[in-house]
N, C-alpha and C positions, 0 to 999 in steps of 0.2 A: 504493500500500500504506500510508502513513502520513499520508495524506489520504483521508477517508472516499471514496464511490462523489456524482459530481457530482448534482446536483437541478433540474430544473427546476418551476417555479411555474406552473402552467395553469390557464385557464379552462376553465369549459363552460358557454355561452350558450343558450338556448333557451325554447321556449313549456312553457308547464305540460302541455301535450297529450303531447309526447317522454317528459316528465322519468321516469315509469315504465320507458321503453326505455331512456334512459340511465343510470340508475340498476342495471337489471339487466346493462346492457352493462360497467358500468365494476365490479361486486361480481364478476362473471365473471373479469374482468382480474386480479382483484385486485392493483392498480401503483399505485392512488392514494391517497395519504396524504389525507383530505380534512379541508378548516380549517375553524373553525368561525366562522360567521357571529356577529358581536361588535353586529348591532345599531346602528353607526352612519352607513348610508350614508341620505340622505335618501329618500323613500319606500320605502325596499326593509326587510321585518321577516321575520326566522324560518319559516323553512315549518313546516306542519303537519304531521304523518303522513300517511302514505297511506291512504286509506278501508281496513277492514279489520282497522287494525293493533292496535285493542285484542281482537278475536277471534284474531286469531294470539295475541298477547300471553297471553291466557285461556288457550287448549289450550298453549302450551309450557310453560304455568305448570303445567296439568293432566298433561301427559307428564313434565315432571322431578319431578314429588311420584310420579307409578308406579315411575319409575328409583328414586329413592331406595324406597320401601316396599320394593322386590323386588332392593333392593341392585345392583341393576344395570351394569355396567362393561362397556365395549368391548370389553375383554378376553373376557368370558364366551361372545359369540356372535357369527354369521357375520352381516354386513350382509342387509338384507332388501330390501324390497323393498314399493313404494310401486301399491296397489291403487284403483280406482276408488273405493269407496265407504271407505275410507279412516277417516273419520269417523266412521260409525256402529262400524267395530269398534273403535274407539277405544274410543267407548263402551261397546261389550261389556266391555271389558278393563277400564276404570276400575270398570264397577258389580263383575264378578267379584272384581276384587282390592280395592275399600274393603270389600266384605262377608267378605273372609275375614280381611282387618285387623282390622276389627272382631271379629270369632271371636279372633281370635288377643290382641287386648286384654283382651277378653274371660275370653278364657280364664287370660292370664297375670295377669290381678289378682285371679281364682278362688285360683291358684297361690302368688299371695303371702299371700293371708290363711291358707290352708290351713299354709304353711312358717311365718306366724307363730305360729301354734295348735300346731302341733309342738314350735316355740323354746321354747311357754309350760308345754305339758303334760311334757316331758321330765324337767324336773328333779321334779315329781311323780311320774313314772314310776322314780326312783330311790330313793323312799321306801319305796312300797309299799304305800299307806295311801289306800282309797277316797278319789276325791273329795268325796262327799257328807259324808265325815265330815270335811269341814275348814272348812263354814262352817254355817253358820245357828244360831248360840247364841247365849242374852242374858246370858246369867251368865258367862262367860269368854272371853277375848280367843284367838285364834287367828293366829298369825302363819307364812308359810313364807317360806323366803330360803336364802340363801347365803351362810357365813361358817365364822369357826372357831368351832368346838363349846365349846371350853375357854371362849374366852373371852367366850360367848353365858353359858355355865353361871356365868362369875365373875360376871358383870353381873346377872344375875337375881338372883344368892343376895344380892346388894347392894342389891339395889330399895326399896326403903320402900312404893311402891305396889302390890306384889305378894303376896300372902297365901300361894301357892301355885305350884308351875307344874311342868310336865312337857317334855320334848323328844325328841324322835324323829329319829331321823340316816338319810340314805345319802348317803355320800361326804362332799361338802362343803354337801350340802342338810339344813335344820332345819328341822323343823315344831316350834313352842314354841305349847303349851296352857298358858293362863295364869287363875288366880282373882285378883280386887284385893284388897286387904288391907278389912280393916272400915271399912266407909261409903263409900269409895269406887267408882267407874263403872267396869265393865269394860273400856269402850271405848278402843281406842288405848294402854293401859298397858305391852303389849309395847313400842309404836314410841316411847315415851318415852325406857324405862328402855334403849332399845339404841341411844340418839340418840351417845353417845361409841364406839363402836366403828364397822368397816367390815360394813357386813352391807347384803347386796343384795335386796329383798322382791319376791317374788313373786305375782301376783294369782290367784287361784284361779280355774281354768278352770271354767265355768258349765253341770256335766253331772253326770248321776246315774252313769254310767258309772266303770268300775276305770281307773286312769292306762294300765295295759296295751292294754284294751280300747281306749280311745278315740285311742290312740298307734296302734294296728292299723287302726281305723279313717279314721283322719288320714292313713296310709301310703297304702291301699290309694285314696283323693278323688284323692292325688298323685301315685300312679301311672297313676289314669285321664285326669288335668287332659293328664300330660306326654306319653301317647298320641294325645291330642286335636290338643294341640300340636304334635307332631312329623306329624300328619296335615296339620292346614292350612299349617305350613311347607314338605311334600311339595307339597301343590296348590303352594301361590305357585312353589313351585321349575320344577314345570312349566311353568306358566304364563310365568316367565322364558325357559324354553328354547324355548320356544314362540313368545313376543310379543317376546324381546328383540329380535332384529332387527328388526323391523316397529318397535318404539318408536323404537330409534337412528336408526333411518331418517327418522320420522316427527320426531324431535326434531331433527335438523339442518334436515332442511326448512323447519321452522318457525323455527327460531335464524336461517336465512338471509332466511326472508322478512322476521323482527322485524326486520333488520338495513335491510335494504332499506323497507320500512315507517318506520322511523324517521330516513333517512340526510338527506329534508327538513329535519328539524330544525337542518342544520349548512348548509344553504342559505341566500342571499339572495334574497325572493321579491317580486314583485306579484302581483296578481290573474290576472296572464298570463304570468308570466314568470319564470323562475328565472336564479339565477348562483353555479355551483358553483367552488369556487375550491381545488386540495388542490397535493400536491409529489407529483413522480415522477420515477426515476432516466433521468434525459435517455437515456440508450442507449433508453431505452421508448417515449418521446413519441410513435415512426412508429407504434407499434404501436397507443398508446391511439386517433390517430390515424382511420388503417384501420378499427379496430373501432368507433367510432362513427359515420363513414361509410358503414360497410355496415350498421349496426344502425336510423340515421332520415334517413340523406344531409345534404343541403341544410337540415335542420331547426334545427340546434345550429350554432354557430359556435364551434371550440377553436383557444388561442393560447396560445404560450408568454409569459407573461409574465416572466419572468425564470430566467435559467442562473446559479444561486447563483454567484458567486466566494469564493476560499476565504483571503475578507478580510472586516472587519466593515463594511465599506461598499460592497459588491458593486452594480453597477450594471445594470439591468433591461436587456433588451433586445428583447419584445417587447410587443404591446398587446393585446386582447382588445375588440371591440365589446358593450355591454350594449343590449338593445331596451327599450325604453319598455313601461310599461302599454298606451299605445293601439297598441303594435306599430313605434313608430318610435322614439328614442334617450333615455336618462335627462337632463335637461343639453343646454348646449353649449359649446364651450371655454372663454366666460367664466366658468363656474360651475364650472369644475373646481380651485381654487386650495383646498386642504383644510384649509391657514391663516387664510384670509380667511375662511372659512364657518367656524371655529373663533373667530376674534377676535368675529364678530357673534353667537355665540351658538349657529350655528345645527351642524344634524348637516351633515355635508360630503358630498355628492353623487358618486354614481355616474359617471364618464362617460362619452365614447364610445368611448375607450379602455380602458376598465376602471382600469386604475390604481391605484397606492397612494402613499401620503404621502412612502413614501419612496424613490421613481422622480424621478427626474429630469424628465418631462415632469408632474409635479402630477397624476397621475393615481392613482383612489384603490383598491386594494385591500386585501387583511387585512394586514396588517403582522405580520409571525412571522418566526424563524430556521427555516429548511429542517428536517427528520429527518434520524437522521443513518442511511445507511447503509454499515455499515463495510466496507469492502470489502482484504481480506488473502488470505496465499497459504493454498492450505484446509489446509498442515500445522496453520498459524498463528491458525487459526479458532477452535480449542478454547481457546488462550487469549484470543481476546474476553470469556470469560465472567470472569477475573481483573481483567482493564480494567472490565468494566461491575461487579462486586462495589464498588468504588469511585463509578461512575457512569458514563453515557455519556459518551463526549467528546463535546465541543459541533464543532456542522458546521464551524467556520471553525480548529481546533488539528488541532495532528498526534495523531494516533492512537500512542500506544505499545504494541500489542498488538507487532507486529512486532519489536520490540526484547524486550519479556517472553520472547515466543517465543526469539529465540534467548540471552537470558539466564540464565531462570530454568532450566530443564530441566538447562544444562550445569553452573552452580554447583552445582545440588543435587545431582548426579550427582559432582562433585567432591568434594564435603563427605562425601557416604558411599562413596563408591568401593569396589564391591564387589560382584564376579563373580554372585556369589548373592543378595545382595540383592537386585542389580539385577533376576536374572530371576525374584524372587519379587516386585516392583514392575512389573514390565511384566505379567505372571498377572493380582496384581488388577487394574491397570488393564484388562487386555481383560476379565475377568471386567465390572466393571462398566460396557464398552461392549455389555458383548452380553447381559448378561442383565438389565439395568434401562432401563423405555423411560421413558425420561428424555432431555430435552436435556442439562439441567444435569450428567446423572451420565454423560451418554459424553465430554461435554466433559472432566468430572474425570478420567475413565478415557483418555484419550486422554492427557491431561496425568501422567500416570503412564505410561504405557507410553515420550515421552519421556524423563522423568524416570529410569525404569530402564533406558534403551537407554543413556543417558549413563552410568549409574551402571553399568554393562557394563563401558563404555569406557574409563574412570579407572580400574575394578577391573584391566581387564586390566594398563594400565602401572604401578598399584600393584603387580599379579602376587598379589592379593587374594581369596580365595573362602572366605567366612564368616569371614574372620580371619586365614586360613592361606595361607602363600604357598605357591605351587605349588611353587615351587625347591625349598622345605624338606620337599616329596615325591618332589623327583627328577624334577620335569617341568619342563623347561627348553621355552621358547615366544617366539619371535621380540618383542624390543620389551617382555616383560612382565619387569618390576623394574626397567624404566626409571626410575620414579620411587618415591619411599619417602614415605609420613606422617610421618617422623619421632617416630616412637615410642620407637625405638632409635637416633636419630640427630638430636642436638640441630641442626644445621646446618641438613639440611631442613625442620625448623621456622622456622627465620629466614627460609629461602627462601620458604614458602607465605608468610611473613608480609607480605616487602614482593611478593610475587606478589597480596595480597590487597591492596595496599593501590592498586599501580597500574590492577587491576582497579576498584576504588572509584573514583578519579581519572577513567578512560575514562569509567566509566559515568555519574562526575557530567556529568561535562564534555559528553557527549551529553544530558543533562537541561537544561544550561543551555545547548547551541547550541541544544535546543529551545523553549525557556522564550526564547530570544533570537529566534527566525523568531517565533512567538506573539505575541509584545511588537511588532513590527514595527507591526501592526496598528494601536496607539497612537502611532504615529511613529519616528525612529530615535533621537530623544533619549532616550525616555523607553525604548528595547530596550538602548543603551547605561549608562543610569544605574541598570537595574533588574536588567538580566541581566550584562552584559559586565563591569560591574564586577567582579561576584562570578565569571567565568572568569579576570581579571587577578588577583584575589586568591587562589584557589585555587591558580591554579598556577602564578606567581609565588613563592608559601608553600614547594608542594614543589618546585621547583626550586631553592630556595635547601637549602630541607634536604636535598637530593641531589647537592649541592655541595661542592668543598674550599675554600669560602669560610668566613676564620678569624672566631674571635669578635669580634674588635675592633669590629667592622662593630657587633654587637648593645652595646657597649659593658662588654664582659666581659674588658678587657683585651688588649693586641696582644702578649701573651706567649703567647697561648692560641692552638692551631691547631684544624684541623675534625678530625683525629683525636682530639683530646681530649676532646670535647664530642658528638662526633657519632658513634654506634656505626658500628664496624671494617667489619661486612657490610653497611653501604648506602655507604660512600665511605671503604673502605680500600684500600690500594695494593695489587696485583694479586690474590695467592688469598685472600685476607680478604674482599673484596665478594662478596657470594652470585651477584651478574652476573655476576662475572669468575671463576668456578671451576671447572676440568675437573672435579671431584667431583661435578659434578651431570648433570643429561640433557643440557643445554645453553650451555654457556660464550657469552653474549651480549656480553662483552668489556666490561662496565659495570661502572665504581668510581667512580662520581660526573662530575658537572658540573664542568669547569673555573670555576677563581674569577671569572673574569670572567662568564663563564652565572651564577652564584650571584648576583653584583651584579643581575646584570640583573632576575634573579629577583625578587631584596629590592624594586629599583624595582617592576617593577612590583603585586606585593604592598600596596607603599604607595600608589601610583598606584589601585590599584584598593580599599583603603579608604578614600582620599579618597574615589573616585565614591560609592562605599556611602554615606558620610556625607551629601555630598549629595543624592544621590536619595531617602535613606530616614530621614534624620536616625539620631536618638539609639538609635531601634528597630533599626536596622543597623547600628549602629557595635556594638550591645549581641549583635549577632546573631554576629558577623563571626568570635570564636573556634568556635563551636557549624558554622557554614559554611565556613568554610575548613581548619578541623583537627577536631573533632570527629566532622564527617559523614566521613570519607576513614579515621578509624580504628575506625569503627563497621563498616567490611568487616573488621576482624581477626574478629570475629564466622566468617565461612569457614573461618580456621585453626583456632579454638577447635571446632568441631562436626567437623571434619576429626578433629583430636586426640580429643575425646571419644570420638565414635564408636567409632575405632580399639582406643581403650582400651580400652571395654568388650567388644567384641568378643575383644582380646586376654585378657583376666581370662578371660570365658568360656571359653574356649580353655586358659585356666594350669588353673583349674580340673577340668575335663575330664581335660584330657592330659598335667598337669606337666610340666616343662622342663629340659634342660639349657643349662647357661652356659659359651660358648667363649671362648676367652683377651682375644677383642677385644671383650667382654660380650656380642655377640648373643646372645639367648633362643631356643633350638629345644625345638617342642613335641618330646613323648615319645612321638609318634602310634604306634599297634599297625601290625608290620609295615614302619615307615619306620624303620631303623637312624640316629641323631643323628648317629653319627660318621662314617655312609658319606654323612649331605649336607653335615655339616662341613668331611668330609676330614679329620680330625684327632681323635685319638682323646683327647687331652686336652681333656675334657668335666667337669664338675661339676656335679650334681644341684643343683638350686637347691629343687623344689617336685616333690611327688608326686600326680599328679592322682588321679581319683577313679577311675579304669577300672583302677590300679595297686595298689588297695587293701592286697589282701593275697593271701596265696598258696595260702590254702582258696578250696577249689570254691564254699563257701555266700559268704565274705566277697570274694570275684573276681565272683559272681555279682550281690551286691547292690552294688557299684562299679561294676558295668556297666551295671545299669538304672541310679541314681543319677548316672551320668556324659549317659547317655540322656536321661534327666531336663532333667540341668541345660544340655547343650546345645542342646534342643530350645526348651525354654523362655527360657534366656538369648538365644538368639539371634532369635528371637520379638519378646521386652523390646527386644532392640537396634534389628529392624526396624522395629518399630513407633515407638519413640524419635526412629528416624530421622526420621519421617515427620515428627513433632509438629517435632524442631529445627533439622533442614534446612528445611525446607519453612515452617515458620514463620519462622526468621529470615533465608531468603531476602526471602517478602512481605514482610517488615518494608525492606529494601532496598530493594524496590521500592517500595514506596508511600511510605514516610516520606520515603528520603534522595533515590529518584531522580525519584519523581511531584512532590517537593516543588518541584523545578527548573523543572517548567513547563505541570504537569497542573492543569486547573481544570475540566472536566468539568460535568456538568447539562443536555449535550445532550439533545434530543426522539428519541424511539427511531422509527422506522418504522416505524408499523401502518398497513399500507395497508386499505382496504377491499374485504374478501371475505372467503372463507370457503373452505378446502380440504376437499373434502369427501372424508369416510373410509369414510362407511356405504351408499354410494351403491352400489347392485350392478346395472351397468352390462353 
């Protein structure tokens, strides 16, 4: 589980005569990651494509241009079915639907010139005043637009090159008739004298026609254009419902054969002879095996060449024979040294083992790190997609999905704790496994429906449902108000506090035992001075802070003891320590470290900043407060989103239902129907706040308190859930990625894309 799924490295030898059968035998399998040939073994260069493969390439270029024109989706239609002549009604389909595209371009750029002719004749249409009488004069300027009237009217009476002029109004449209003053040109003297104002000009449409008539006219083009159109959009539609299957069908077949057509290209070839080389999950080997045995026998020769080890220098364990161009071996043992053929210059050769540089017997194949594939328990699956938002992990580190899993879901469900959230969080998440076909979004939807199963769980022992605790309705329920947020109870806040803090501690400390297996890899000195250090400072640091070791020690005087320096609830003497108090769910009998554990602590804290310094110099001595104290109280982050939540939840709820305050301050909502003093028990109660369903004592002012309280608890609680989402759930990831991925995630692994193809449209 925290080691991806094992890989082995195999050949596939054989004559170019097979490589068609093996090719189709192994895209069938779909198990083989295949590598890509890098061009350096001596004679061996790139395969070509398979004859054909620019004619496949052509028609699936021609079938996904139909899909797109006819909008096309897998969704729309049921898989078809693949017919002898095939081909030609391809053809039918392409000529039918380019000539109705064309119709329909056609038509729709009819459609826009027509809509612009409208845009233009409109504001003519608001005048009222023939077109013909707006242009053609030599002796006075004519202008129409859009502006204010006033101040069109001040500008002209101000003009100097104006001798005369008239204006005509509808709405905010102006037609201005204008004469120049003596000796001057009519031309342009309006657009002059209106160069300082805002006025938008208008070009007059090019028709003897009334602005109404030709507006009737322009209506009735666009009413035919959009019949037109909504006709040839009818055809294509059939034509979808009709050809869509036969395309999806036709486009995968073709997608697979490109696939296979081009898959030479990642081959090592001669003129006779190919050498495929990919990675496949060892549990499959027997299978790729069998299947190409039974596909061309004795033809190919397949070998494992290496069973990755989940170390950076994993050592090969089998060989693979390559045949020569004239049919007998590439090389012979002297020529297989891939150093010496590197120091002369030359490309390093193939051998009779196949081989790679970095095998132990000098044998040369592709040199790469495995894919990885991650192999987890299937609750645990939906969050590979959190792991891989970061990156793959690389083949030879632990996978942390396993640990997210059962991290993240239970924090966040801790931080909101709450009956009804929880199962308005589990809703949308199955909502968005079942109704969006998406990987990514059942993964989220899965990742939510844990999240709110947790957030159940916490609500129940908070005894939590949208705010309100069950008790303070009279429903008493095994286990629930085991525990309290501390909203009304400063003490369990200190408890979540150092709860959140030894929560932080575990999960660093799991970050850097793995950050410490990883580091191994480079040897044990350098998993010692890179990792371990920083576990001997971490928790050394709070060991000592969890101690009754006095000040003196830090040099703050030997008058000073660790209760004076050191708060009462992490190492005070019996009910002071929040570990040690019947007050809570569970009295774990902890008030600190004996002084001597604190010594110990101190050493090794120091012990383990020397390593830092060493191993990492000035960069980790710089680091050392931010990793040993900073990252361990960046989980108070839990209590703070705990408290928040709660609060506002609570407000919403004051709001709504107002509250009475009992002698020992608890707050009881004023809920309709639940008497305060019969869940108090005490009728000494004092109104503190009047909520809004309490308004007043008319029928109209009861009534609008009621909706308004409906309102606000609908919606407030809404805000909250949704809140939730963003501050749980975001400064969970931030925990994980920053403080605990920091410990020993490096990630950039090769994903597993085996070659093949699952086919969907295939009706079988």
């Amino acid at each position: 589980m925290l080691r991806p799924e094992q890989m082995s490295k195999i050949s596939v030898t054989g004559s170019k005569g097979v490589m068609p059968t093996v090719i189709e035998t192994i895209h069938e399998l779909n198990l083989v990651h295949l590598s890509d040939y890098d061009g350096t073994w001596e004679g061996f260069e790139n395969g070509n494509p398979m004859e054909g493969a620019d004619n496949v390439s052509e028609k699936l270029v021609t079938v996904r241009a139909l899909e797109s024109t006819l909008d096309l989706s897998a969704d729309d239609v049921a898989p078809g079915t693949l017919v002898d002549d095939w081909e030609a009604r391809l053809e039918r389909v392409r000529t039918r639907v380019n000539e109705l595209d064309d119709e329909r371009s056609e038509v729709r750029e009819q459609l826009r010139q027509v809509e612009e002719r409208l845009d233009r004749v409109g504001p003519f249409a608001e005048l009222g005043i023939d077109l013909d009488l707006l242009s053609g004069y030599e002796h006075v300027d004519v202008l129409v637009g859009e502006g204010a009237p006033e101040e069109v009217d001040a500008v002209l009476d101000n003009a100097e090159e104006i001798g005369a002029y008239e204006t005509f109004t509808g709405g905010d449209i102006v037609a201005i008739v204008a004469s120049p003053a003596e000796g001057d040109e009519p031309a342009g003297i309006i657009d002059d004298a209106l160069v300082g104002i805002e006025f938008n000009r208008y070009a007059v449409p090019d028709t003897e026609k009334s602005p109404q008539e030709y507006v009737s006219e322009l209506e009735e083009r666009k009413a035919t254009l959009e019949d037109e159109l909504d006709a040839t959009d009818a055809e294509l539609g059939e034509i979808k419902l009709e050809e869509g299957g036969f395309l999806l069908r036709i486009e995968e077949e073709l997608r697979i054969e490109a696939q296979r057509a081009d898959a030479p290209l990642q081959f090592a070839t001669t003129r006779r002879a190919f050498i495929a080389e990919g990675w496949i999950p060892s549990g499959e080997y027997d299978e790729l095996v069998t299947s190409l045995n039974d596909a061309v026998g004795d033809s190919v020769e397949i070998e494992e060449l290496e069973r990755a080890e989940y170390d950076r220098h994993g050592a090969p364990t089998h060989s693979a024979p390559v045949p020569a161009e004239e049919g007998g071996v590439v090389g012979d043992e002297e020529d297989t040294d891939e150093t010496a053929a590197e120091e002369d210059g030359e490309k390093p050769k193939a051998a009779t083992d196949g081989g790679t540089a970095n095998r132990d017997d000098g044998a040369v194949t592709m040199d790469e790190d495995p894919p990885v594939v991650l192999d987890n328990l299937t609750p645990a699956k939906p969050f590979e997609m959190m792991v891989q938002m970061v990156s793959q992990p690389k083949y030879r580190e632990l996978d942390p999905t396993l640990l997210v899993f059962l991290t993240f879901p239970a924090a966040f469900g801790f931080m909101i704790g709450d009956i009804g959230y929880g199962i308005l969080y589990m809703a949308m998440g199955w909502a968005c496994w079942k109704f969006f076909d998406s990987d990514a979004m059942s993964a989220i939807g899965s990742i939510a429906v844990w999240a709110g199963g947790f957030t159940v769980f916490f609500g129940y022992l908070f005894d939590d449902i949208f705010g309100v605790h069950m008790a303070d309705l009279g429903l008493y329920l095994p286990l629930a108000g085991s525990l309290s947020k501390g909203i009304q109870t400063v003490e369990w806040v200190l408890l979540w506090a150092v709860v959140s803090v030894i929560f932080g501690l575990v999960h660093l400390n799991i970050g850097l035992i793995i950050g410490f297996i990883n580091e191994l890899d480079h040897g044990l000195k350098a998993a010692i001075f890179e990792k371990f250090s920083w576990i001997l400072a971490l928790n050394g640091l709070f060991i000592w802070i969890f101690s009754h070791q006095d000040a003196g020690t830090l040099g703050l005087g030997p008058d000073l003891t660790a209760a004076e320096y050191k708060p009462p609830f992490l190492v005070g003497s019996g009910e002071e320590a929040v570990l040690h108090s019947s007050d809570y769910f569970m009295d774990l009998g902890f008030a600190g470290f004996p002084e001597l554990v604190g010594v110990i602590g101190l050493v090794a804290f120091l012990v383990g900043f020397v390593m830092v310094a060493v191993g990492e110099g000035i960069a980790g001595v710089a680091e050392t407060p931010a990793w040993a104290f900073g990252h361990v109280l960046s989980y108070l982050r839990i209590v703070a989103v705990l408290l928040a939540k709660g609060v506002m939840a609570f407000v919403v709820n004051l709001l709504v239902f107002g509250a009475y305050e009992a002698p020992n301050g608890y707050m009881y909502f004023d809920i309709p129907g639940v008497g305060a003093e019969t869940v108090a028990g005490t009728g000494d109660l004092s109104q503190q706040f009047v909520g809004l369903i309490h308004l007043g004592d008319g029928i109209a002012l009861s009534a609008l308190g009621i909706i308004l309280g409906v309102i606000v608890f609908v919606v407030g609680h809404i805000v909250v859930l949704l809140l939730g989402i963003t501050a749980a759930g975001i400064q969970m990831l931030r925990l994980e990625y920053v403080e605990f991925f920091q410990k020993f995630y490096e990630g950039g692994g090769e994903e597993y894309e085996p070659f093949g193809d699952d086919r969907t449209h295939t009706a079988d």
